[in-house]
N, C-alpha and C positions, 0 to 999 in steps of 0.2 A: 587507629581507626580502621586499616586496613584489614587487620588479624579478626577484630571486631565484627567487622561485616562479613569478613570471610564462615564465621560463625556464627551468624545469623541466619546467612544465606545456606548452611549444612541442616542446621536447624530445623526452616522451613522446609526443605527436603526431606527429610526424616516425616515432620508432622503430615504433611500431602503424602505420604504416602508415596513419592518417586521413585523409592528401590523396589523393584520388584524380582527378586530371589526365589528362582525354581531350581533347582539341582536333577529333579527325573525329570523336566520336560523346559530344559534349556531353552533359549530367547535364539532368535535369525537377526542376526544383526547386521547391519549395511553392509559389512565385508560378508557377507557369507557364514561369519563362525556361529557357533552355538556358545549360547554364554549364561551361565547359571544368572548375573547378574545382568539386569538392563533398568535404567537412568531414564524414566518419563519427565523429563526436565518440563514439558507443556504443564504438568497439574501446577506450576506457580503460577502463571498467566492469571489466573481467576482469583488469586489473592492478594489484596490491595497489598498489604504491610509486604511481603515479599515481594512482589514487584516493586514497589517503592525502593525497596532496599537494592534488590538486584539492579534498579536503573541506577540510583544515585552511584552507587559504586562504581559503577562502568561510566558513568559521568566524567566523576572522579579522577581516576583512572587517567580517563583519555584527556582531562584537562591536567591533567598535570606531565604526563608524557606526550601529548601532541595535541596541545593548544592550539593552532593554527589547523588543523584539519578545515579541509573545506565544505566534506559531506560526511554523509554517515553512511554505509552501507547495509544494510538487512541480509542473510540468507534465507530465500522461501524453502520452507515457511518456516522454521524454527527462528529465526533471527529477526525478522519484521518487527515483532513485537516489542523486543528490546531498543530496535534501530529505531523508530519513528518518536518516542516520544525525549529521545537524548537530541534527536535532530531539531527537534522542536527548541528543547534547551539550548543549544548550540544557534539556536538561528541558522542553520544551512540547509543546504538541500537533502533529501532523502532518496535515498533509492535501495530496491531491492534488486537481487538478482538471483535468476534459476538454477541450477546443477545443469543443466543442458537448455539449450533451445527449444523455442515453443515448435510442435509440430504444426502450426496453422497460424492465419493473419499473417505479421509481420513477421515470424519467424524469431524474433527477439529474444536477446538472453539478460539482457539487462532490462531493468524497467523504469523511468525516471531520465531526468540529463544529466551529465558530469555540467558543474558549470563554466569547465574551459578546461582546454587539453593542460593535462599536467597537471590533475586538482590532487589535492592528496586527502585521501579519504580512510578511515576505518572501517573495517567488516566485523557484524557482531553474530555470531551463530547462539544457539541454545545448547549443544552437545556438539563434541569433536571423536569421533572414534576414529577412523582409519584417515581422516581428514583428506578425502577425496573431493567431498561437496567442497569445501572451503577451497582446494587449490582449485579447482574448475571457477567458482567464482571470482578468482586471483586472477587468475589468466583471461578472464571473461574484461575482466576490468581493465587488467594490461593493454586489452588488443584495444579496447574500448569502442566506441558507441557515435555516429556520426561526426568522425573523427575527431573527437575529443580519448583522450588513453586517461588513468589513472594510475598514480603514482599510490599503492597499498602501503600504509602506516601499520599498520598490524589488525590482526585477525583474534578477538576476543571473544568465548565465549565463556557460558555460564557454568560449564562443566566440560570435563574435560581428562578421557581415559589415560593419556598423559604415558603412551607407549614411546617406548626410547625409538624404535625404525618409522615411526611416524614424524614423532620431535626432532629426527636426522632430515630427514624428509624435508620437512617447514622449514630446516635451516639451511639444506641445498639448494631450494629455492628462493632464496634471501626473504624469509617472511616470520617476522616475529608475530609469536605466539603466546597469546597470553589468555588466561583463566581464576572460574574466582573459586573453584573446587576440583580436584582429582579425588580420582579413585582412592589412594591411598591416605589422603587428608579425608574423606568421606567415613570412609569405615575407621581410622583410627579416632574419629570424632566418637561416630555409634556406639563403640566397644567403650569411652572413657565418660560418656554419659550415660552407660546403660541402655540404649536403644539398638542394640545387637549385638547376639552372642558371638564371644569369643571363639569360639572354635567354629561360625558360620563365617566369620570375618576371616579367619584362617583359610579356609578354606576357599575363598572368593581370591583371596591375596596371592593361593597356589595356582591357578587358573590365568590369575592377570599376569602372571610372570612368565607362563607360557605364547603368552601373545607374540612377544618382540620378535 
């Protein structure tokens, strides 16, 4: 089922149109770099059948490795969309949270209640690159929110650059990380269905190996 959906969910990707592959006018990606490759993981949001799929799975997922979760957590804004309707499933509370605090009002970085100190909740993002947003919102949830803290079950998202000094990163800070596609599962998908050439695949492969 897992493999299954993992390929479903590549799939969908490919058909929307999420890679977008420029080589002379490189993509700015949240770290700064310039990146032949960049991953619009948003164009599934508007497709019933991929959204469907991409929740169930993360459903999935999260009931069979932490069943007892007590919330769901979103990243704004790529992860909301996945978070709220599994929260729903779930029967628990929802909440999203910022990369930084608001500059105005309450100032607040979370949005929502924890429903008692010590809940243990899920974070679902839509893409992971240098995974900054996501440890900012780890930490965000750590210090926690009218003194209620959250105990972080892992950090899920839909896709996932899957660089080894990042993956060291998420695991020095004791936060497992988990994803329903990488880079390298993406394009070896492309290049064995025919939806991208070999030697462009290559080429995007010699690129991602420079990241680490």
């Amino acid at each position: 089922m897992e493999k299954d959906s993992k390929e479903r969910v590549m799939k969908y990707l490919y058909k929307n149109g999420a890679l977008k592959i420029n080589f002379k006018e490189p993509f700015l990606l949240s770290s700064g770099v310039l990146s032949p490759l960049y991953i619009d993981a948003s164009v599934l949001i508007s497709d019933f059948d991929a959204r469907a799929r991409i929740c169930g799975s993360m459903l999935f997922w999260i009931n069979q490795h932490h069943p007892k979760s007590d919330a769901v957590v979103g990243i704004a804004n790529g992860g909301t969309v996945w978070a709220s309707p599994i929260a729903n499933s779930k029967i628990v509370p929802l909440l999203y949270v910022l990369t930084s605090p608001k500059d105005h009002g309450l100032y607040n970085q979370i949005a929502g209640e924890l429903p008692f100190d010590g809940a243990k909740v899920v974070v679902l993002d839509d893409v992971i690159t240098t995974g900054k947003s996501a440890l900012s919102v780890v930490n965000a949830l750590r210090a926690g929110k009218n003194g209620k803290r959250a105990e972080v079950l892992s950090v899920y998202s839909v896709f996932d650059w899957d660089i080894p000094s990042v993956n060291k990163m998420f695991e020095e800070n004791n936060i497992e990380k988990y994803s329903l596609v990488t880079v390298k599962t993406l394009l070896d998908y492309g290049v064995e269905n025919q939806l991208l050439d070999e030697e462009v695949a290559d080429k995007l492969l010699e690129f991602y190996n420079t990241l680490n």
